[in-house]
N, C-alpha and C positions, 0 to 999 in steps of 0.2 A: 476286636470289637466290631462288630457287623453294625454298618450304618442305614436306614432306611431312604430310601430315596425321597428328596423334599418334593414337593407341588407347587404349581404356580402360587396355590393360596396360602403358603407359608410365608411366603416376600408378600412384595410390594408388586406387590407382588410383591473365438467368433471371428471366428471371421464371419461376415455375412452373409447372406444367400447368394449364393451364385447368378447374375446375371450373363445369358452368353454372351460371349465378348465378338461382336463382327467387324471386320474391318472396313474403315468409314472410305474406302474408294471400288468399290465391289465393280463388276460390268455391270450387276443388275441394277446400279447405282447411277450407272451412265445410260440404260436405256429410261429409268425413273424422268433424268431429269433432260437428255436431250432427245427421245424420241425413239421410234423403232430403228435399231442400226438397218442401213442402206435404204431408210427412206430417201429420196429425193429434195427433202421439204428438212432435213435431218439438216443443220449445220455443223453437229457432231460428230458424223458418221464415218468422216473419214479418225476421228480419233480417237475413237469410241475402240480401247484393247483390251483381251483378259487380261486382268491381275494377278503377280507372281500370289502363289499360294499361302497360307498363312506361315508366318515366320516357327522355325522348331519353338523360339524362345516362348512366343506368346502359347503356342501350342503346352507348353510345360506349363505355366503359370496358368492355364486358364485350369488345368487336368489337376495341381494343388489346392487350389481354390474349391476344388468342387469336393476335391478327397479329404478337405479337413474338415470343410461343412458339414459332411456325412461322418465324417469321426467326432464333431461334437453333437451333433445332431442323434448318437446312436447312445451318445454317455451322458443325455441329458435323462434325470428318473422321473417318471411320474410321480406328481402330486398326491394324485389319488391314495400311494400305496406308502407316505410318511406319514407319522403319527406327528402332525403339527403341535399337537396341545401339548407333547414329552417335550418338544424340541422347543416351543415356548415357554416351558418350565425351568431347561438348561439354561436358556438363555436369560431368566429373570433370577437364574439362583447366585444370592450375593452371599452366602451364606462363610462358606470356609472354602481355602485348597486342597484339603485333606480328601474330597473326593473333587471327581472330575465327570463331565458328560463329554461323549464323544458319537462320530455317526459316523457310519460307515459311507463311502462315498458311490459304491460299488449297488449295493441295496436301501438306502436312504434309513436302514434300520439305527435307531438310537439308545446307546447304551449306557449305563453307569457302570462309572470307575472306583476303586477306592483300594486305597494302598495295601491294604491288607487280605481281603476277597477277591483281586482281582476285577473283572466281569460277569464274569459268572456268579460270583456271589460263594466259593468255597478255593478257589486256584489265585492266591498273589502273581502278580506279573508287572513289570515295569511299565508305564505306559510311552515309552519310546519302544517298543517291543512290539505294538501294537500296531497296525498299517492302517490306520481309524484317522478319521480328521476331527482334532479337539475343536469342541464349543466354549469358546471365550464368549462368559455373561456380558450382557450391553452392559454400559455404566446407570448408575443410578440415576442422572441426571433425565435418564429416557423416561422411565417408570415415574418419575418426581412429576413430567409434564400432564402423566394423567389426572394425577391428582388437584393440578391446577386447572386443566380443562373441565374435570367433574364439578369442581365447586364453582365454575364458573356459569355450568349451564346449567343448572338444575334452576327450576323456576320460583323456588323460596330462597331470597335475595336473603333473608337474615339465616339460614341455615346453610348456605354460600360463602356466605361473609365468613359467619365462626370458623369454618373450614378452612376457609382461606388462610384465619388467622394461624390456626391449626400448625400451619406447613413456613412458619416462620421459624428460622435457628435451627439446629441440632436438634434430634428425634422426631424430624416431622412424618416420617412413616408410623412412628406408634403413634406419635398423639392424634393421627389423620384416623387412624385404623382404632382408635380406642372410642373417638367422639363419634366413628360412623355406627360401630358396634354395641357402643351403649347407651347414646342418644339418637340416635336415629336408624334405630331395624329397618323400617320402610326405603329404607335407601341401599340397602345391601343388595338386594337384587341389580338393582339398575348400574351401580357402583361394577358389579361383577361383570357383569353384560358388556359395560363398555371396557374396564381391563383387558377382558381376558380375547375377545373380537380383534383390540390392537395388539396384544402380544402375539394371535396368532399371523395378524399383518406382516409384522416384523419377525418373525418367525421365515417366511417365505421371502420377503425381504434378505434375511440373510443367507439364505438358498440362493438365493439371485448371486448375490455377490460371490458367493463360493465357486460358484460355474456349475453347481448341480441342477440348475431347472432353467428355462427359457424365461424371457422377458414375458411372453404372453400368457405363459402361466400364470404371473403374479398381476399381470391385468386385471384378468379373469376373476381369480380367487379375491382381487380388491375390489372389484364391482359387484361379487357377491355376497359381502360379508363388510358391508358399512359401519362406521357407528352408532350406534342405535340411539332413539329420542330418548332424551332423558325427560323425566319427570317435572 
C-alpha cells in the first residue's frame, strides 16, 4: 500500500572558537610593565629574562582546539539549502509509526520512510539500513501552546473565549480546527501564518540541537521570521 506523505496542514498541525592561548609571563610582558630592559630608570632590568618557550603540551591542546573547531565548523549545512517547511511537517506529524521521516545529516535533504516503499517510494528497506538521522515528532503538548496563544491574542475577546473553551478535555485539536473552519473562515489565515512561522522556528530549533547548523543561524532565521500580529 503506497502512503502519501502528510503536510503540516494535516495535524495540528563545539567546542568554541579558538582564542590564541599566550602565555601570561612573556618578555614582552616584562618590557609592558617594567620598562625598556637596560634603561637606567628600569628597576626591572636586571630581571627582566626570556621565557622558556611554550610548553609541547599546551602546544597540543591549543593545535586540537583549533582542528575540531574547523571540523565542526566544516559539517555544519546551510540553512539556505533545507527544506524547513518538509522538516516542520516531520516534526508535527503525530499521525502513525507505520511511516517515518528522516534527514540526511551529510546534505540536510529530508526524506520519507514507509515500510513497504522504502525511500524511494518502489525499493523496501529496513530503516536501520539507512545511515539517515530519524525525525522524532515534538509532542503534542508543543503544537497545543499554539492554539492557546491564538486564542488568546486575537482581538475579539468572545471568539477567544469560545476557542479557548474549544481546547478543553480530549479532541481539542478537532474541536479547535472544526470551530475555526466553520465559524470563523476570517481567522484561518491569521491561525495559519502564526502555525506554520513557529513550526518553522522549531524546525531550526531542532537543527540546533542535532549539531547540524550554528547557533547564529538560528538567531538570524528567529529575527527574521517573528510571529505575526494577529487580528
Amino acid at each position: 500500500m503506497t502512503r502519501t506523505r502528510p503536510t503540516i496542514q494535516h495535524e495540528f498541525m563545539y567546542l568554541p572558537q579558538h582564542r590564541a592561548l599566550r602565555p601570561s609571563g612573556t618578555a614582552a610582558d616584562s618590557v609592558r610593565r617594567c620598562g625598556p630592559t637596560g634603561s637606567s630608570r628600569n628597576p626591572c632590568a636586571a630581571q627582566s629574562k626570556p621565557l622558556p618557550p611554550m610548553s609541547r603540551v599546551r602546544q597540543v591542546v591549543i593545535w586540537f582546539h583549533r582542528a575540531v573547531s574547523g571540523f565542526y565548523a566544516q559539517c555544519m549545512l546551510d540553512l539556505g539549502g533545507i527544506d524547513i517547511e518538509e522538516l516542520a511537517t516531520a516534526l508535527a506529524d503525530q499521525t502513525d509509526f507505520e511511516h517515518r521521516w528522516l534527514i540526511n545529516p551529510r546534505t540536510g535533504q529530508v526524506v520519507f520512510w514507509t515500510s513497504d516503499t522504502g525511500i524511494d517510494g518502489q525499493n523496501p528497506v529496513e530503516i536501520d539500513e539507512l545511515d539517515l538521522t530519524l525525525i522524532e515528532p515534538l509532542p503534542p503538548y508543543v503544537w497545543f501552546q499554539d492554539m492557546v496563544d491564538f486564542a488568546e491574542g486575537i482581538s475579539d475577546t468572545r471568539t477567544g473565549r469560545r476557542l479557548g473553551e474549544s481546547l478543553r478535555g480530549r479532541g481539542a485539536f478537532r474541536r479547535f480546527k472544526n470551530l475555526l473552519y466553520e465559524h470563523h473562515p476570517d481567522l484561518i489565515r491569521a491561525w495559519h501564518a502564526l502555525r506554520e512561522v513557529r513550526a518553522q522556528r522549531r524546525a531550526v530549533d531542532w537543527l540546533l540541537k542535532e549539531g547540524l547548523i550554528d547557533d547564529e543561524a538560528v538567531q538570524q532565521f528567529a529575527a527574521e521570521n517573528p510571529d505575526p500580529d494577529l487580528p
